[in-house]
N, C-alpha and C positions, 0 to 999 in steps of 0.2 A: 296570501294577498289580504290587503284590508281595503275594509272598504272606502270608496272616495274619500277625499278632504274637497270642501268647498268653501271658499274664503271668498269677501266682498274685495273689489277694486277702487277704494278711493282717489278720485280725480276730483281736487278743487274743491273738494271738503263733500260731496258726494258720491256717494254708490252707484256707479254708472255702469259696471259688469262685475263678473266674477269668476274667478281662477279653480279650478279641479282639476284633483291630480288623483293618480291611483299608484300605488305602491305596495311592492312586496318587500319580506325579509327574509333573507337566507340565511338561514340556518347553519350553526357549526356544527349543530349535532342532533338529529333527526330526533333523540331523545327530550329535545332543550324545547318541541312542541308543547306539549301540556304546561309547561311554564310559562312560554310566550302568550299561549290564553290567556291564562289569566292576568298577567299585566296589559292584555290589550286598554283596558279602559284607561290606563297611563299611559301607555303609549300614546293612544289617539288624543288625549288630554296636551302630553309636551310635543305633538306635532302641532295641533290647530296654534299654540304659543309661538312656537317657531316658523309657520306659518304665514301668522299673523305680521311678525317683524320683517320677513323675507317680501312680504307680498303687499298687505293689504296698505300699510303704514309707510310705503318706498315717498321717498320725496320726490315733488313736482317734475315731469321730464324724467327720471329713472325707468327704465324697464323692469320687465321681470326678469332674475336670473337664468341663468342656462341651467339646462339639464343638470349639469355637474354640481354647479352649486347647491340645488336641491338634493341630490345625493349624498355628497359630500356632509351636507346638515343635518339631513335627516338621519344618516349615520349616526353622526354624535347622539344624536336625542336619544335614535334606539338602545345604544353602547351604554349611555349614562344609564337607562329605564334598569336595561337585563344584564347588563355587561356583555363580557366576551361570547353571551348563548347566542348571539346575532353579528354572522362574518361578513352582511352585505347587504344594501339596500338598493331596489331594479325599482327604477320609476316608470312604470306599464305606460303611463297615458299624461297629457299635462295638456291644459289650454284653458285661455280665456273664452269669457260669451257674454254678451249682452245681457244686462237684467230683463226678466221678462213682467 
């Protein structure tokens, strides 16, 4: 698991809430752990980007996507980072909340 991503919701050119999500990756091979460490600081770097586009910068009246489509992306990102050392990506938790 890593830990949260927490992205801003822009509405109408303001930060009005914000989006967190928690996800894991699974592993093709139990061995491919001590690698996945280490590229975690790029992993989390091309999620907050991909992120970014998916959520924070949607146009006026867009939603956020569905589960799948978070998965779905966040996949790639992972695949591009490690390649084929990550066979799947489990979105634990997702929601928006009010800025405080």
């Amino acid at each position: 698991s890593l830990d949260p991503f927490t992205v801003p919701l822009m509405s109408s050119g303001q930060i009005k809430e914000q989006f967190t999500i928690v996800v894991s990756m699974e592993l093709s091979d139990e061995d491919y752990r001590i690698d996945i460490a280490y590229a975690i600081p790029r992993i989390r770097h091309e999620v907050y980007n991909e992120l970014l586009h998916l959520v924070t910068f949607r146009r006026k009246g867009d939603t956020i996507p569905q589960i799948a489509v978070f998965k779905q992306q966040l996949f790639k990102v992972a695949a591009r980072v490690v390649g084929d050392k990550v066979k799947g990506v489990v979105v634990q938790q997702a929601f928006k909340a009010p800025l405080k």
